[in-house]
N, C-alpha and C positions, 0 to 999 in steps of 0.2 A: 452429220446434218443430212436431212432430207433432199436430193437432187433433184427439186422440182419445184415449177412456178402455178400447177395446178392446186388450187389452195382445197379444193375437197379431198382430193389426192393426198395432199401435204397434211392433213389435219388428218388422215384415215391410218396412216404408216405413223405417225407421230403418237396419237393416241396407242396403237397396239403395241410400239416399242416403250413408249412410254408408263406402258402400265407391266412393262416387265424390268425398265431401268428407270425406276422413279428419281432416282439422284441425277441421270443426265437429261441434260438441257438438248431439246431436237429443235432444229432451227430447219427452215425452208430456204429455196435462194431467194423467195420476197425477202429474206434478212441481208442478202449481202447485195446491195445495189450495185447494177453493173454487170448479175451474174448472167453467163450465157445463155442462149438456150439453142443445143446443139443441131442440128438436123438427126434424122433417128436414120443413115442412110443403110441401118444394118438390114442381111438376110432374114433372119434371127432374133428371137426376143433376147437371149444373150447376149448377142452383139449389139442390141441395141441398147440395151441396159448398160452394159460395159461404157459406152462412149459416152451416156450420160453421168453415170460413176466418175470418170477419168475424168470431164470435164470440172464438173465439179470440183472433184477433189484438191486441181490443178490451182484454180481459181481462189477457192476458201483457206488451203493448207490445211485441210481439216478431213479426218475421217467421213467418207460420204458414203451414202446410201441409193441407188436410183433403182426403179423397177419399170420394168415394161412388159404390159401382158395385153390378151389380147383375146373374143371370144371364135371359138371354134366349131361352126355349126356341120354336123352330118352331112346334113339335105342341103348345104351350099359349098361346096368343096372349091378354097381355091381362094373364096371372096372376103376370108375376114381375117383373122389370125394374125401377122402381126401388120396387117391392111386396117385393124377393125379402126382408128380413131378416125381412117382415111374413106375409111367406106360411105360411098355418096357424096365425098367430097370434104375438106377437112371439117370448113367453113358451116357445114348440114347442124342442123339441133341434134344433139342424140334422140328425142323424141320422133323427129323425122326419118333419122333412122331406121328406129325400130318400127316404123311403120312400113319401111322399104323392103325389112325381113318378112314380117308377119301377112304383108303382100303376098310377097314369092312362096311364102309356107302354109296359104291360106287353101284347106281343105285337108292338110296334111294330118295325120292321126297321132298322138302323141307316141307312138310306138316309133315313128319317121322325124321325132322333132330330134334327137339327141343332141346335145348339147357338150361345150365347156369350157371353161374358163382357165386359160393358162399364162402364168407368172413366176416369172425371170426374175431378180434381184442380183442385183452385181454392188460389194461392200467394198471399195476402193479405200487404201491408205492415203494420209498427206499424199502429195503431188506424184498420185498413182503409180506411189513405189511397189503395190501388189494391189491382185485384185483378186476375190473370192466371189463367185458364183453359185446361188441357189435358185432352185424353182420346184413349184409345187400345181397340180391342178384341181379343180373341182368340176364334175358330172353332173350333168344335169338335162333339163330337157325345154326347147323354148316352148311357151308359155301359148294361151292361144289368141291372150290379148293382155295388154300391159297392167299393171298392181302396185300400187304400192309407190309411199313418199321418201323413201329413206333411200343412202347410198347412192352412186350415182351414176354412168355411162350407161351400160346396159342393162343392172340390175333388175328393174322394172320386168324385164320379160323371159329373165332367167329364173326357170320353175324348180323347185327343189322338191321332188317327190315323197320324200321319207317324211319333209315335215309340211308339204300342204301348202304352202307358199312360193313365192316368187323372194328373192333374194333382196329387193326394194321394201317386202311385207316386213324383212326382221327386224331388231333394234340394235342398232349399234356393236356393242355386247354378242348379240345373236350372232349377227355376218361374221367378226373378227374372230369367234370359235369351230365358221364352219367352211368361212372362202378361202377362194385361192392367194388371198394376199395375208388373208390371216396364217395361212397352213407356214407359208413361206417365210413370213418373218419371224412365225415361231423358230425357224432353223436359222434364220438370222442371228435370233436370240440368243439360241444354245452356241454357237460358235460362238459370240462374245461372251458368252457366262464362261464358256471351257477355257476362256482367256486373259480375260477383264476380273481384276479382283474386286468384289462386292462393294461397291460405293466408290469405286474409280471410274475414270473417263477414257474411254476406248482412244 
């Protein structure tokens, strides 16, 4: 199951797992009424990933899945990373956010915007008898004004150079071939394919 009550989130990791294990059923905690929702009091995207894994898994008795990633800008060192859902406040629109960056980065050249996107995944067993850790990132650069309706947190203003866009411009499909939550879960994948016999349940 999916370790998380963010339903854009839940439906983003559900779909890319999903279109590699079509026979399993990906459930969110909106499925399990009652389920927790931890505080993330980790260093760490790992650590905080972990605690949301464990949580879950405690709760459900069910193999779980949680991620925590977070954007990591050059020209703000210090201010996002695994700060970024808290930055400006938790309570802020992400819209508002990104208007809080593109402030402080406003006249900056794209050679000064560097960017990226980094994500943790922690794969917990029933009642977090082991836990498996992956992470993957994606480079990029921020953008010099917001794009794009798809995807969701910070997307909008994360610029992808090779293909001309903002990470909000691609489709579905696009993101989950080129981001940091698509790269990750692909290694999510392949550790339960190296494990899970083809039409079983992890």
């Amino acid at each position: 199951m999916i370790a998380t009550h963010n339903a854009k989130k839940g439906v983003e990791m559900a779909t890319i797992l999903g279109h590699r294990f079509p026979d399993i059923e990906f459930k969110t905690l909106a499925d399990y009424p009652g389920a927790p929702e931890p505080e993330e009091t980790g260093d760490t995207y790992a650590e905080n990933a972990t605690i949301k894994a464990q949580s879950a898994s405690v709760f459900t008795h069910e193999w779980s899945v949680a991620d925590d990633a977070g954007l990591e800008i050059d020209a703000m060192p210090g201010l996002l990373g695994v700060h970024s859902k808290r930055f400006g406040g938790e309570e802020l629109p992400f819209y508002e956010k990104m208007a809080m960056i593109l402030q402080q980065l406003h006249g900056l050249p794209d050679s000064e915007r560097g960017a990226r996107f980094k994500c943790f995944v922690a794969l917990a067993a029933p009642d977090a008898q082991e836990i498996h850790v992956f992470s993957a990132e994606r480079e990029g650069v921020i953008a010099q004004a917001p794009s794009g309706s798809g995807g969701f947190g910070y997307d909008p203003i994360f610029w992808l150079p090779e293909m001309g866009c903002t990470m909000a411009d691609l489709t579905p499909d696009q993101k989950h071939a080129v981001s940091h939550r698509g790269k990750v879960l692909k290694a999510v994948g392949d550790w339960i394919g190296a494990r899970v016999p083809e039409g079983a349940t992890p």
